[in-house]
C-alpha positions as CSV (number, residue, x, y, z in Angstrom):
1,X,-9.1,-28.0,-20.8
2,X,-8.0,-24.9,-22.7
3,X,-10.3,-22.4,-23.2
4,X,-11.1,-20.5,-26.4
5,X,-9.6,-16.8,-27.2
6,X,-11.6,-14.3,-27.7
7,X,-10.8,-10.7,-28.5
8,X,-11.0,-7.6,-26.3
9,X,-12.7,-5.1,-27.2
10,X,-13.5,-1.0,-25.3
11,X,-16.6,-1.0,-25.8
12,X,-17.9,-4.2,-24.0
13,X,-15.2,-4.2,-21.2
14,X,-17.1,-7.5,-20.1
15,X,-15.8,-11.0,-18.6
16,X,-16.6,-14.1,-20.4
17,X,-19.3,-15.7,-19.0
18,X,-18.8,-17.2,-16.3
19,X,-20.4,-20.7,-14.6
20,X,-22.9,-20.4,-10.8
21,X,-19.7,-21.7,-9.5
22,X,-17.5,-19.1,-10.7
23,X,-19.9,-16.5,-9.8
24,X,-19.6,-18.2,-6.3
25,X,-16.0,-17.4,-6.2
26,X,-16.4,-14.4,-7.3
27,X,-18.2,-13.2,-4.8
28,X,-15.4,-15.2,-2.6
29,X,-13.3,-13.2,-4.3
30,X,-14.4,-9.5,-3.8
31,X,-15.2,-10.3,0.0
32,X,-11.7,-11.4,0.7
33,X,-10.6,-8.4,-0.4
34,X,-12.5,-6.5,1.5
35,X,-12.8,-8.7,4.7
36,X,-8.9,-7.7,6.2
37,X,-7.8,-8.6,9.0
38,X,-4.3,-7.9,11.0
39,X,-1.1,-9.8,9.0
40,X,1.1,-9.1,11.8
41,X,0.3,-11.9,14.3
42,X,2.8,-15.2,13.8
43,X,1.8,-17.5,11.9
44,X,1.4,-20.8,12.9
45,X,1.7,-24.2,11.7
46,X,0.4,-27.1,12.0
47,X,1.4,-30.8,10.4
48,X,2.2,-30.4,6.7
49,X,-0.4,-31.9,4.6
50,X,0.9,-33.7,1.7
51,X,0.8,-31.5,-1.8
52,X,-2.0,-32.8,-4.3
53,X,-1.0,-34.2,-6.8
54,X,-1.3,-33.4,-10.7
55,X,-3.7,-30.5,-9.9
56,X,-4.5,-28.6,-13.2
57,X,-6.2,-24.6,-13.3
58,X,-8.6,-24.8,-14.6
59,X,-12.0,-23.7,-13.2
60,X,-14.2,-26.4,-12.0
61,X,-17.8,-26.9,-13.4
62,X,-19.5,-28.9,-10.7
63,X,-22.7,-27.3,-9.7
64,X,-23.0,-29.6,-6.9
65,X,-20.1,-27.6,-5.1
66,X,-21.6,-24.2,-5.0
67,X,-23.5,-25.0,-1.7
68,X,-20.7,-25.6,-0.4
69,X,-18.4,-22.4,-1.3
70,X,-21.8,-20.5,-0.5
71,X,-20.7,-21.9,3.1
72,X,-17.3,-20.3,2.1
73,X,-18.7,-16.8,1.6
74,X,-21.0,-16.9,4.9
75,X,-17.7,-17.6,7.1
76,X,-15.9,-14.8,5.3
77,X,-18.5,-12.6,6.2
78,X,-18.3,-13.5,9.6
79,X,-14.3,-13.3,9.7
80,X,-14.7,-9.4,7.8
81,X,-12.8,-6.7,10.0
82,X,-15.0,-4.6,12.2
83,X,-13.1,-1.7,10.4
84,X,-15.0,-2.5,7.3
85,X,-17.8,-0.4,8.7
86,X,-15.2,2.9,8.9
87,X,-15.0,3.1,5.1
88,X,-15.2,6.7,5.3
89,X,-12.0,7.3,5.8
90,X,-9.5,9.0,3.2
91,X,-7.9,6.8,0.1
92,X,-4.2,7.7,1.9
93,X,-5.4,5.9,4.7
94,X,-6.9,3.2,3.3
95,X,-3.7,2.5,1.1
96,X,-1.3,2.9,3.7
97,X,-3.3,0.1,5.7
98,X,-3.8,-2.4,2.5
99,X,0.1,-3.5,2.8
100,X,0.1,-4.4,6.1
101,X,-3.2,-6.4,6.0
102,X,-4.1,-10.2,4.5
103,X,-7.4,-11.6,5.1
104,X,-6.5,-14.7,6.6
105,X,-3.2,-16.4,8.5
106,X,-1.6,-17.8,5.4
107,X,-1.1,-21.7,5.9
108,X,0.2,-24.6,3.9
109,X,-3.4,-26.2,4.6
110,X,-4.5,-22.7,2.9
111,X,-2.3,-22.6,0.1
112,X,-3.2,-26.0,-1.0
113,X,-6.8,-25.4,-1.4
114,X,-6.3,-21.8,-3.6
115,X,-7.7,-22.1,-7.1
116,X,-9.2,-20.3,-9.9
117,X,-11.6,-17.5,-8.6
118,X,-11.9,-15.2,-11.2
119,X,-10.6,-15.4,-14.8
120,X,-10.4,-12.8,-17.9
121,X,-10.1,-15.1,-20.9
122,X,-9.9,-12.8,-24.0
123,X,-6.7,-12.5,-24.7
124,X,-5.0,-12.9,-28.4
125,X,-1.5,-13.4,-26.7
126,X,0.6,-14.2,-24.5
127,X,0.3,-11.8,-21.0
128,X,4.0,-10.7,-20.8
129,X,4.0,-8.9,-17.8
130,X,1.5,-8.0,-14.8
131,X,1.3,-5.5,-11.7
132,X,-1.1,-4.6,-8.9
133,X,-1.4,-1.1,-7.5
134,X,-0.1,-1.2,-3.6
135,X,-3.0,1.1,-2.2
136,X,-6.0,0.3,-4.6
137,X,-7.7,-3.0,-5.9
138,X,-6.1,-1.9,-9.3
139,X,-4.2,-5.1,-12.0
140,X,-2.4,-3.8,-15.0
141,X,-1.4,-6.4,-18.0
142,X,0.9,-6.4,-20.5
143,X,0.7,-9.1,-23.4
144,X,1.9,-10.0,-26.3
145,X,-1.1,-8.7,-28.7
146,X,0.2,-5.4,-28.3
147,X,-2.4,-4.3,-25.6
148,X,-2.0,-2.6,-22.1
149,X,-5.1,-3.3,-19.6
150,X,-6.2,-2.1,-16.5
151,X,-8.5,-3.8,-14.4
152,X,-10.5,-3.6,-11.5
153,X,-10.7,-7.0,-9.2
154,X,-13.1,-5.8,-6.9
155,X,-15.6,-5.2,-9.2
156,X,-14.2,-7.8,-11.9
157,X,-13.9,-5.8,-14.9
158,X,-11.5,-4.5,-17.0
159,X,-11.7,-0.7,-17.3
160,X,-9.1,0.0,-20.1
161,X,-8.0,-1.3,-23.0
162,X,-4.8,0.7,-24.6
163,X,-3.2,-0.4,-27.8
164,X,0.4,0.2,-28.5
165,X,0.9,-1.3,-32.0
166,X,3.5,0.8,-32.9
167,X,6.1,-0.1,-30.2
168,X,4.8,-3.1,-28.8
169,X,4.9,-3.4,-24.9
170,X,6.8,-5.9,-22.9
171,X,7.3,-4.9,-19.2
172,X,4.5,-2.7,-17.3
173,X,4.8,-1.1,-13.8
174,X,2.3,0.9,-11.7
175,X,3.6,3.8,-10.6
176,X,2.3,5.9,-7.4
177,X,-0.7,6.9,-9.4
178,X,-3.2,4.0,-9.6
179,X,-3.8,5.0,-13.7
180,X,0.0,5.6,-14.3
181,X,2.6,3.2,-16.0
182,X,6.0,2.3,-17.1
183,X,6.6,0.5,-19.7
184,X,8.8,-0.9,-21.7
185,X,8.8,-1.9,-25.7
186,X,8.8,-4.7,-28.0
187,X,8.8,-3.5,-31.5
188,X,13.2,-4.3,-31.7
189,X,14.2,-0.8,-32.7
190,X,12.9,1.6,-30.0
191,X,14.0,0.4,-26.5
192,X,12.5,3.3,-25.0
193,X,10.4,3.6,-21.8
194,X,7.3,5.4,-21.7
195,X,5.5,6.9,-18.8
196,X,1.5,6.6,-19.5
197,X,-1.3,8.0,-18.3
198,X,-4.2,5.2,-18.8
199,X,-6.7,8.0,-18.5
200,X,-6.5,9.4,-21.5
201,X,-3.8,7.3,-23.7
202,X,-1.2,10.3,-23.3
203,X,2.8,9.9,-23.0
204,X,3.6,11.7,-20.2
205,X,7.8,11.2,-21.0
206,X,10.1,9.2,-22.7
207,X,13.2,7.3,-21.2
208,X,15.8,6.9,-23.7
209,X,19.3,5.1,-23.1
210,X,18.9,1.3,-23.7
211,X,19.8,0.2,-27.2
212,X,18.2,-3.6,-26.6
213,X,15.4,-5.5,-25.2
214,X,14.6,-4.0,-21.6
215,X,14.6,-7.3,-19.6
216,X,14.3,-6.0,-15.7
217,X,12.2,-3.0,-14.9
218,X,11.1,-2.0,-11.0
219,X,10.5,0.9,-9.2
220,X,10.7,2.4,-5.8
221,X,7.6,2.5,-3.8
222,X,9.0,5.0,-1.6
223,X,10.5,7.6,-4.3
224,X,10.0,8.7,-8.0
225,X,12.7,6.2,-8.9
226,X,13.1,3.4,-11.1
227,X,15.6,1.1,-12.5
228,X,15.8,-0.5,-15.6
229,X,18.2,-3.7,-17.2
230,X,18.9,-4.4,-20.4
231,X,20.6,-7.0,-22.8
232,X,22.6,-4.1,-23.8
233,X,24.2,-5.1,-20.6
234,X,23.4,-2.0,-18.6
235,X,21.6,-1.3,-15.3
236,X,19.9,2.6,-15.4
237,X,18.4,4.5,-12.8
238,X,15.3,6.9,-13.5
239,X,13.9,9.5,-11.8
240,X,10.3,9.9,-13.2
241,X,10.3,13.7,-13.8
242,X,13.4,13.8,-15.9
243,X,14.3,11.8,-19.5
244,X,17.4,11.8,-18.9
245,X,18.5,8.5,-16.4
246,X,20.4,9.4,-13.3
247,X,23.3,6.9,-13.2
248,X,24.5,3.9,-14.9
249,X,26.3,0.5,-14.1
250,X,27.5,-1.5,-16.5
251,X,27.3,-5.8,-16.1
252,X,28.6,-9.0,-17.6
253,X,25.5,-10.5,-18.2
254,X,21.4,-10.4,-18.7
255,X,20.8,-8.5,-15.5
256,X,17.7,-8.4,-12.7
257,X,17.2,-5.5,-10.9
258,X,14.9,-4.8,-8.2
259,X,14.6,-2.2,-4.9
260,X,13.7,-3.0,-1.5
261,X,10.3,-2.1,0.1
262,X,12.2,0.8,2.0
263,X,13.8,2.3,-1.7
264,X,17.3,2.5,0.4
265,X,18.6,-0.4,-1.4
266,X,18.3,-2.2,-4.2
267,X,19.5,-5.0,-6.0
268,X,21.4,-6.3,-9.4
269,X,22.0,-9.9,-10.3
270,X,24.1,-11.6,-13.0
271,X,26.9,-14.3,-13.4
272,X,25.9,-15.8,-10.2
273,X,25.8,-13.3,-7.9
274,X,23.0,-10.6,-6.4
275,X,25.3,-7.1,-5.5
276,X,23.9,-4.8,-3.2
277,X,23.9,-1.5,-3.9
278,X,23.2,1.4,-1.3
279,X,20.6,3.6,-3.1
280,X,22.3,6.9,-2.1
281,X,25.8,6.1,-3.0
282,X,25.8,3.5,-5.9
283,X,28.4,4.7,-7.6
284,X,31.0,3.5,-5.0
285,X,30.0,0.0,-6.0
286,X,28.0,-2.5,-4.6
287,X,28.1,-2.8,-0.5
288,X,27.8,-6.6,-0.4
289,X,27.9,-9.7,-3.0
290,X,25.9,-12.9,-2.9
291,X,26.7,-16.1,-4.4
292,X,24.3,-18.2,-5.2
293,X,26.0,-21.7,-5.4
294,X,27.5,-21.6,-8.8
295,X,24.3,-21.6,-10.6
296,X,25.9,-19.3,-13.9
297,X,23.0,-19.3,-15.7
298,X,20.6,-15.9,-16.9
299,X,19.3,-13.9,-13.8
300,X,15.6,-13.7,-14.6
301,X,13.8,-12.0,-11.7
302,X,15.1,-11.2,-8.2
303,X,12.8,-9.7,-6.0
304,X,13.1,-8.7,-1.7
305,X,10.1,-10.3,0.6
306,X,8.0,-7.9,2.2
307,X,9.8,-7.2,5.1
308,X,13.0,-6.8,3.3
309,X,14.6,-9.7,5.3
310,X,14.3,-12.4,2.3
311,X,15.8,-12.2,-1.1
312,X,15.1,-14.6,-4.5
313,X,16.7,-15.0,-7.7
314,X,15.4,-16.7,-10.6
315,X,17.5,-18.3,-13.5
316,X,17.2,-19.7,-17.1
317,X,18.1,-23.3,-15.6
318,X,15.2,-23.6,-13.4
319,X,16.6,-22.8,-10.0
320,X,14.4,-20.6,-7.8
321,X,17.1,-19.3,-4.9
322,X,16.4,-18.1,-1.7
323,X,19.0,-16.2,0.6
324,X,19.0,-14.6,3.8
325,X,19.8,-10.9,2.7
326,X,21.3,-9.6,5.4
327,X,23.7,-11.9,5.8
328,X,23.8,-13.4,1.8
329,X,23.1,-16.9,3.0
330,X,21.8,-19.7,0.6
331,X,18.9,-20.6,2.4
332,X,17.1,-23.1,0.1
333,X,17.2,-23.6,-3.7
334,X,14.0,-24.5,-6.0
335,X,14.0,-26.3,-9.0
336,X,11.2,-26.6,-11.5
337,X,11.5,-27.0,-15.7
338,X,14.3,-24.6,-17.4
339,X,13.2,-21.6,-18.9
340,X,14.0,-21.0,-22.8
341,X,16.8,-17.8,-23.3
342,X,13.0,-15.9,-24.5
343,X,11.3,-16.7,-21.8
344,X,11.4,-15.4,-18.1
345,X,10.8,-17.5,-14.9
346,X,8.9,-15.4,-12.7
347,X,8.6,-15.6,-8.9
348,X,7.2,-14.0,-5.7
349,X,7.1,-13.6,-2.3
350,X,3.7,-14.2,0.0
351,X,2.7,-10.7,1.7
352,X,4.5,-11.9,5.3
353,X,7.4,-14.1,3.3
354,X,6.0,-17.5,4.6
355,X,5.9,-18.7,0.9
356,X,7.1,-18.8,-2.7
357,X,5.1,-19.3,-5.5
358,X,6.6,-19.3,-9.1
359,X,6.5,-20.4,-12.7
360,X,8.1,-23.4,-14.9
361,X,9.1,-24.2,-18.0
362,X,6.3,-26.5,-18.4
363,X,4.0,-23.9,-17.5
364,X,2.8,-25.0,-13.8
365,X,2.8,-23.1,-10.9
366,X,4.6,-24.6,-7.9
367,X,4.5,-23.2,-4.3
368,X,7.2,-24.0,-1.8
369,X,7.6,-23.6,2.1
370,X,10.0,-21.0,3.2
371,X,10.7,-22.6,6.6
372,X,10.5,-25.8,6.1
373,X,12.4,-25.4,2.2
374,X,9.8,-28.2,1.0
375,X,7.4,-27.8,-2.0
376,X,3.4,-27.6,-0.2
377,X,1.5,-27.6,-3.4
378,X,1.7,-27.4,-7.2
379,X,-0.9,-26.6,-10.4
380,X,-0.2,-28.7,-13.2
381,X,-1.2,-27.0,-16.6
382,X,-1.8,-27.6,-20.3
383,X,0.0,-24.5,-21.4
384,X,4.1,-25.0,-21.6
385,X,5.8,-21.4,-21.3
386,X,6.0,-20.6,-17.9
387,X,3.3,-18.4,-16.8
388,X,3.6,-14.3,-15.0
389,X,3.0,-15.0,-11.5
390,X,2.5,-12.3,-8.6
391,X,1.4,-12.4,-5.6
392,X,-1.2,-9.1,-4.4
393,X,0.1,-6.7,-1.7
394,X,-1.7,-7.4,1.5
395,X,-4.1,-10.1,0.4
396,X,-4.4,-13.6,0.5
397,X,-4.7,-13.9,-3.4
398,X,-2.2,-14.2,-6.3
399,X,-2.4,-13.6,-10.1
400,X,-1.1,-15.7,-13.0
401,X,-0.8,-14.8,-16.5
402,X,-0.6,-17.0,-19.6
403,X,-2.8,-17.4,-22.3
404,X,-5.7,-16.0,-19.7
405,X,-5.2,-13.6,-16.4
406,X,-6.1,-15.6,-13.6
407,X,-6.8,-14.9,-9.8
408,X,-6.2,-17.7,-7.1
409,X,-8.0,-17.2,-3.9
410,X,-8.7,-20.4,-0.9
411,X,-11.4,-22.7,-1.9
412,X,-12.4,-22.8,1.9
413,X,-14.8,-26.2,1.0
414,X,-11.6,-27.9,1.1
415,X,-10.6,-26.8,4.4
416,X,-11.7,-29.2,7.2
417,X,-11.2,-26.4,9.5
418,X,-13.7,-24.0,8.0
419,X,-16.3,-26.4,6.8
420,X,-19.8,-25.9,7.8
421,X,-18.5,-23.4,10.1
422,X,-21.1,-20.2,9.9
């Protein structure tokens, strides 16, 4: 059932209140993300369990269950890293590690039991656009009521509200710095990005060269680059410490742009295709072109895995595609409810690229094996625009927004395997 909307405001900076059994999985929630543990053995699987079916997020109420997710926290306590006890070490360290660390082997059985854990509630509109911070436990939103907010999940609280009633905001980015953003506007006369420091609600720079709705924004995690597309039908690159952009390429279409994990390559998609562009020489043209099986509607999002091995590409029609990019092979195609010419379907890669979860038309969120190309699990909903959906670096967690920001983490009383283990 739908929850009510309530407004935001900087001085209370405080969730809605929330059941025992979401205070449960909250404290679920903050011990995952602290209790890491090495992503970089294989992971295995077992029989495929069949998806449930017409699953709907929303939180559950039953007090009867919080004995056993209490059982759920005890076992994650007992699976927490032994470097949890080194927490002295420096913030550099600590974000270089937080990439190559999820809390748990990611498994369909896994995946199938994630729900609700943690959700902020007072929105007045839609959430356009979220991002998480790659080296802190930092989540920045961008929605439709003309707000910016920065929250903190391991605490659960929002820190920041920013209004930006005079442009509007669409598109929002992290940069390097964990209170730092991109954005982009929604006001339809200034198509302008803004670099802004969330510390003290100051423009750091403008970015001025689009002359319509900014529809693909990304940067490299590597460099102080960034790349923009527009409806205007052109693809810019950024460097962050100049307002001027750095290169241009002009498309036949809505285009998607995205870099690699590496910032050596990145990616543009339209009419079809994904080019690849080397980073450093771009403006000989893209190195390689990937069809995607005569699917000619809208690029939405196209985005690398992890490990740079995977690519996916999102279109109006509903088609989630997944190729091979190295060698540009169609590896399997998704297909959920069309998206409206408005509207974006979003998608994203689990940390090791074992998974994809995404959006729909209708508003659910669907995830689908990577392997095996079969769907493993989906979340019906009551909502029908297709939700933002993102998946956290390192952590076996993913965010949706809609109407609400939501966190997803494994309900581990559903998993036979952990059950009354302690």
């Amino acid at each position: 059932m739908r929850s009510n909307v309530n407004s935001c405001s900087n001085k209370t900076k405080r969730l809605s209140p929330m059941t025992l059994l979401e205070r449960f999985r909250e404290a679920v929630f903050r011990l995952i993300m602290l209790s890491a543990v090495s992503s970089n053995k294989s992971t295995s699987h077992a029989g495929r369990s069949s998806p449930d079916a017409q699953r709907y997020y929303c939180p559950h109420d039953d007090p009867h269950h919080s004995e056993a997710v209490a059982d759920c926290i005890e076992f994650i306590k007992k699976k927490a890293s032994p470097e949890d006890g080194n927490r002295g070490s420096s913030a550099s360290s600590r974000g270089s590690e937080r990439e190559d660390k999820v809390s748990m082997e990611l498994t369909e059985e896994i995946l199938q039991s994630m729900e609700v854990g943690l959700a902020f509630r007072d929105y007045s509109g839609r959430i356009s656009s979220l991002d998480f911070h790659k080296a802190t436990s930092y989540v920045v939103t961008a929605s439709d009521d003309e707000s910016i907010r920065l929250y903190d999940v391991s605490t659960a609280t929002c820190l920041k509200t920013i209004n930006s009633k005079k442009y509007g905001v669409d598109l929002v980015c992290f940069t390097s710095h964990p209170t730092t953003v991109i954005y982009s506007s929604k006001n339809g006369w200034d198509e302008s990005l803004r670099l802004l420091s969330l510390h003290d609600n100051k423009y750091l720079r403008y970015f001025k060269g689009h002359h319509d709705r900014v529809v693909s924004l990304s940067l490299c995690s590597r460099k102080d680059c960034f790349i923009s597309g527009s409806l205007d039908r052109t693809v810019l690159l950024w460097d962050q410490r100049a307002e001027k952009c750095q290169g241009l390429l002009r498309v036949q279409g809505r285009p998607a742009t995205t870099y690699d994990d590496q910032g050596l390559v990145f990616a543009v998609a339209f009419g079809g295709c994904i080019r690849m562009f080397d980073a450093r020489k771009y403006e000989k043209g893209p190195f390689d072109i990937f069809s995607v099986g005569g699917d000619m509607s809208d690029a939405n999002v196209v985005k690398f895995s992890n490990d740079g091995r995977l690519v996916l590409l999102t279109t109006t029609d509903g088609h989630i595609h997944v190729l091979d990019s190295f060698r540009g092979t169609l590896l399997s195609t998704y297909n959920v409810k069309p998206v409206s010419s408005s509207s974006t379907l979003e998608a994203s890669f689990s940390p090791e690229g074992m998974f994809v979860i995404s959006g729909s038309g209708d508003g659910s969120v669907y995830a689908w094996s990577v392997r095996s190309g079969k769907e493993v699990t989906s979340w019906m909903s009551t909502e029908n625009e297709p939700p933002v959906v993102k998946w956290a670096p390192g952590n076996l967690m993913f965010a949706t927004g809609s109407s609400e920001l939501s966190f997803w983490i494994p309900d581990l009383s559903k998993l036979g395997a952990y059950v009354g283990r302690k």
